[in-house]
C-alpha positions, 0 to 999 in steps of 0.5 A: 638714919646715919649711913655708915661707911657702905652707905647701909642703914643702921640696924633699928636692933643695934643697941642704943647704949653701944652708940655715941651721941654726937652732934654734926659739926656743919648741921648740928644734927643730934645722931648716934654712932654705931661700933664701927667695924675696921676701915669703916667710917660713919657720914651724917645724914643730912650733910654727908659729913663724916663723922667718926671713922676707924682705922683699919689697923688701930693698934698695930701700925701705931705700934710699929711706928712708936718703935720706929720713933723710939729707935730713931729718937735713940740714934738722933740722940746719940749721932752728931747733928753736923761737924764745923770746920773754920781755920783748920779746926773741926768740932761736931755737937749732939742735941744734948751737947747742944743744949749743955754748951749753952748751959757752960757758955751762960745761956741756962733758959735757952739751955733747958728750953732746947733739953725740955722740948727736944730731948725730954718731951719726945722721950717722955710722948714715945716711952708714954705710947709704946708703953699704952699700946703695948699694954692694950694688945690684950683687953681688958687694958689695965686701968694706969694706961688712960693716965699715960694716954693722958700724960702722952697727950699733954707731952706732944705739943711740947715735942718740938723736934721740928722747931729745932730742925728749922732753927738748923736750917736757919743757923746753917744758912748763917754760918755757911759763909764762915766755916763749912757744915757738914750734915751728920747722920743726926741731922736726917735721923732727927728729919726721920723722926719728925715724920715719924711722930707726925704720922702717929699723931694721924695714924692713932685713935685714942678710942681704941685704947680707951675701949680696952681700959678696965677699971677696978670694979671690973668694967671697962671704961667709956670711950672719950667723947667725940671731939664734934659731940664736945664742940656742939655741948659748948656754948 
């Protein structure tokens, strides 16, 4: 039988519809997952390879961390990034000013790459989150916010704030020996931010939303599969 987080047997009462079906990714052995409870997690019986785990606080730490983001994506928007300083004069840039200097010095693909993966993407991944989680604090979630948990799926890979931050650290190594660079409250909001979105990514189980979705005729929506229950359906 699956052994949960306690090492406990399941109950032979608990009911099968309530449970996933997944396959174990090393042993591929067929077995169904229970409702977990908070900071509970599942292991096979056979390998002992954990298979599902649930967070003990799914939604609120998330929440916090989404409003964290979206502060810090706000303030890395609106400080300086860094200020030059070459032959008596000082200029200072914000990504958005970046981004539209290239566009004025010629530069239009490098421009909307910059504004697309720097600005745009990240604003439309936290406005998407913290809009879902939000609105699944008290179930039955309404059915639009499956779709921008989708749309919020689909915006992460293209936030790219921790590119940008590397392609700085290049520039700055650069242009150190002409001029002087001086880091501006941007440049570690941004550092902040990167964090930030990495530790919702680690933080935030879809599942729990996808449980308090509700349809319009009523029902609540299905929890998505398990990424091991679609790697064993392929072929």
């Amino acid at each position: 039988m699956l052994r949960t987080g306690k090492g406990s047997s399941l109950d032979p009462l608990t009911s099968l519809a309530a449970m996933e079906t997944v396959a174990c990714p090393d042993c591929d052995l067929l077995q169904r997952i229970p409702e977990l409870p908070p900071g509970g997690k599942a292991s096979c019986p056979r390998c002992g390879k954990t298979l599902a785990a649930r967070l003990p606080d799914p939604l609120d730490r998330p929440l916090a961390l989404t409003l964290a983001a979206a502060i810090a994506f706000v303030m890395a928007n609106a400080m300086p990034l860094m200020s030059l300083s070459a032959a008596g004069r000082e200029a200072s840039t914000t990504i958005i000013g970046g981004a539209q200097q290239m566009w004025l010095q010629g530069r239009e693909e490098t421009a909307i790459a910059v504004a697309a993966c720097a600005v745009i993407a990240p604003a439309c991944y936290i406005a998407f989150m913290l809009t879902a989680l939000l609105a699944a604090r008290r179930p039955p979630a309404p059915r639009w916010v499956g779709t921008l948990l989708q749309w919020a799926d689909r915006m992460r890979p293209w936030s790219m704030n921790e590119v940008m931050m590397l392609g700085i650290l290049v520039a700055l190594i650069k242009i150190a020996q002409l001029a002087t660079v001086t880091p501006g409250i941007g440049m570690y909001v941004v550092g902040v931010l990167v964090l930030l979105l990495s530790t919702i990514a680690v933080t935030f189980d879809p599942r729990e939303i996808w449980k308090r979705v509700a349809w319009a005729d009523g029902r609540k929506a299905s929890p998505a599969p398990h990424p091991a229950a679609s790697a064993a359906a392929a072929p």
